[in-house]
C-alpha positions, 0 to 999 in steps of 0.5 A: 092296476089300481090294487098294485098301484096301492101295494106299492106304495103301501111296500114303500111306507113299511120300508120307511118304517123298518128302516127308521126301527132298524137303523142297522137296515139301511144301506150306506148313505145315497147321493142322486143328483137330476139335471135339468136341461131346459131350452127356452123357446120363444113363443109367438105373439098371440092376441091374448095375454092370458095364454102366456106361459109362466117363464118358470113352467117345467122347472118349477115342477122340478123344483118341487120334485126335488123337495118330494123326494128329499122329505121321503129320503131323508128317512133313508139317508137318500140326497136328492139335488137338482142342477139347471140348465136353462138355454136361452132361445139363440144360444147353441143348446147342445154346446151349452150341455157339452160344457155342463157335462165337463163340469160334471157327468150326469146319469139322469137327465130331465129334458123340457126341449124340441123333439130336434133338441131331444134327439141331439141331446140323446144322441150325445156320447156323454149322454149315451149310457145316461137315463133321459126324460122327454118332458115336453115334446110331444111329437109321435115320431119321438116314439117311432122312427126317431125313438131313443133307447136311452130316452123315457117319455113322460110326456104323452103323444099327441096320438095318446091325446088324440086317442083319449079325445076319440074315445070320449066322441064314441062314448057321446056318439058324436060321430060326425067332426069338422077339423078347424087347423091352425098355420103353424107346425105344431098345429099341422102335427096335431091335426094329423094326431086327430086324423089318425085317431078319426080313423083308428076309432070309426068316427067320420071327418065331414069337412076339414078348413084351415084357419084363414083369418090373421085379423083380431079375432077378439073384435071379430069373432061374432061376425067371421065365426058364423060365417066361416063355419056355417056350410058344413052338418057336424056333430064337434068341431075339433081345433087345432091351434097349439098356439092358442092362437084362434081356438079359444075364440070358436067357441059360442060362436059357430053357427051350429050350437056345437061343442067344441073340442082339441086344443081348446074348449074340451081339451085332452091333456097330460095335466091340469089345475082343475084335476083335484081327485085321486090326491092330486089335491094336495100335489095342487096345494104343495106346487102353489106353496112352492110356484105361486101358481097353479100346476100346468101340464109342463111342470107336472111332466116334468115333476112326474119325471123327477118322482119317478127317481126318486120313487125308484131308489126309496124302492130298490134303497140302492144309488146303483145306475143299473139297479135304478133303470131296471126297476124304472123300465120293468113291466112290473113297476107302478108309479104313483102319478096321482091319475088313478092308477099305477104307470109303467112304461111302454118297452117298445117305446120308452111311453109313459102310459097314463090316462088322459084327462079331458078338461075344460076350464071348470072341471075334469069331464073324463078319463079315459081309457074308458070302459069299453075299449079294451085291450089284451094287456093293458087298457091304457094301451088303447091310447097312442101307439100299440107294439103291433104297430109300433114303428120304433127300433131302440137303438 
């Protein structure tokens, strides 16, 4: 895959090339225009300030998409413009879209929303035979029962994190897992990701807890840690707290000297600031010129979404709706995402496949898929859902 990945690009710079050479080569000037539709959400209060999101995570990776994009389409007389939405917390989300869309249709679409204000921004009529990037919402169902035919995830699963996470304990041998869960959904979800992935990969759950403490755990940690983990024989502790609510406290902290690993401690993700190899360097530099911050996993979603356009219509060298899809979906395609190799999407679900880093706050510590897990088609479908036992019916 990696063989492809380079032939395409290296396809990419000869047609740039040629072009610049031979006027005469080029077609007609391309206009391609990406909305981008963002519904805040407010974040729960959480005993830490340093978890806090950037107010500008996702667009800011959309913002430097654009500016990708036009530095290569500049040579092939290719336009690239970004229009916003941002809809606040309280405001009526699919309301908001209906009235920008009066204003101007759109044909791409980058979604950084729920998975509920996903699927009514799929199911819209004037967004039907549009192209839709989910860039946040990681809900499997988004990939099976409430899958979207007009809509592409960029955004792994949690089953792909989770898969990637399992992966990594059978390559260590670290077979026997405590699951620690938070009370909120998001963490509900992400416990039943883990639980899954427990079982598709053989590895055993000998105690699962929920989270029962609401008290400053910064001043407690050192007393209510030990004791609440001291009954149970486990090789990980495994967290699940999206809200970053708990989990950064268990670690060093448990009564077992345990690794730690989920949401927080060694943590499967679609990206992060500590990724430097395979060019991801110099996307880090360009994202900092243009944020002022480190790159994080909503903006690279998102900035993978928006690249994936513009990749494709310096490819095909067409703004033709029909001719940019078609490349887009086709199992053929490979696009550059700085993880090492090409990515194609799934056809049975509109899933990015890509590797998942797992991280801690130093270094990358893996990528899976590992070597190992194979696979009759492509390895990087040992993460997430696999066509056979896909539940999904674009429709």
């Amino acid at each position: 895959m990696q063989v492809r990945e380079t032939v395409n690009f290296y396809a990419g710079l000869v047609l740039i090339a040629l072009t610049c050479a031979f006027p005469q080569l080029a077609h007609a000037a391309i206009d391609i225009e990406i909305f981008y539709v963002e519904r805040q959400v407010p974040q729960p209060p959480t005993l830490s300030n340093l978890v806090a999101p950037p107010k500008d995570e996702g667009a800011a990776g959309a913002r430097l998409a654009i500016e990708d994009n036009a530095t290569t389409g500049k040579f092939l007389r290719h336009k690239y413009s970004l229009r916003e939405l941002i809809v606040p917390p309280k405001a009526d989300f699919i309301s908001a879209v209906k009235k920008a869309l009066v204003e101007r249709p759109a044909s791409y679409v980058v979604a950084n929303a729920p998975a509920d204000d996903l699927l009514a921004l799929a199911d819209l009529p004037e967004l039907k035979t549009a192209l839709i990037f989910n860039a946040s919402a990681t809900d499997t169902r988004l990939r099976e029962a409430d899958c979207r035919a007009n809509v592409l995830h960029t955004v792994p699963s949690r089953a792909m994190l989770a898969d990637a996470l399992m992966q990594f304990l059978v390559k260590k041998r670290w077979t026997d897992l405590f699951l620690v869960v938070g009370p909120n959904p998001p963490d509900k979800l992400f416990a039943e990701a883990i639980r899954n992935a427990i079982k598709k990969f053989r590895l055993k759950l000998v105690a699962e807890k929920p989270w029962p403490f609401a008290a400053d755990m910064r001043r407690t940690a050192q007393s209510e840690v030990p004791v609440f983990t001291q009954d149970v024989d486990y090789d990980v502790l495994i967290v699940a707290d999206e809200t970053h609510d708990f989990g950064q406290y268990l670690l060093y902290q448990t009564w077992l000297p345990r690794p730690v690993a989920g949401t927080q401690g060694l943590k499967p993700t679609a990206w992060d600031p500590v990724i430097e190899q395979w060019g991801a360097a110099q996307l880090q530099s360009r994202f900092e010129k243009v944020a002022g911050r480190p790159m994080r996993s909503k903006d690279f979603t998102v900035w993978s979404a928006v690249r994936i356009v513009g990749e494709t219509v310096t490819r095909v060298n067409s703004g033709d709706f029909g001719k940019i899809t078609t490349f887009i979906r086709s199992p053929e395609a490979r696009f550059a995402q700085y993880k090492k190799v090409g990515l194609n999407f799934r056809p049975w679900n509109g899933q990015l496949r890509q590797p998942i880093p797992l991280v801690h706050p130093g270094a990358v510590v893996a990528l899976p898929p590992l070597p190992g897990f194979l696979h009759q088609g492509s390895e990087l479908d040992t993460l997430g859902i696999d066509a056979p036992e896909s539940k999904c019916e674009l429709k």
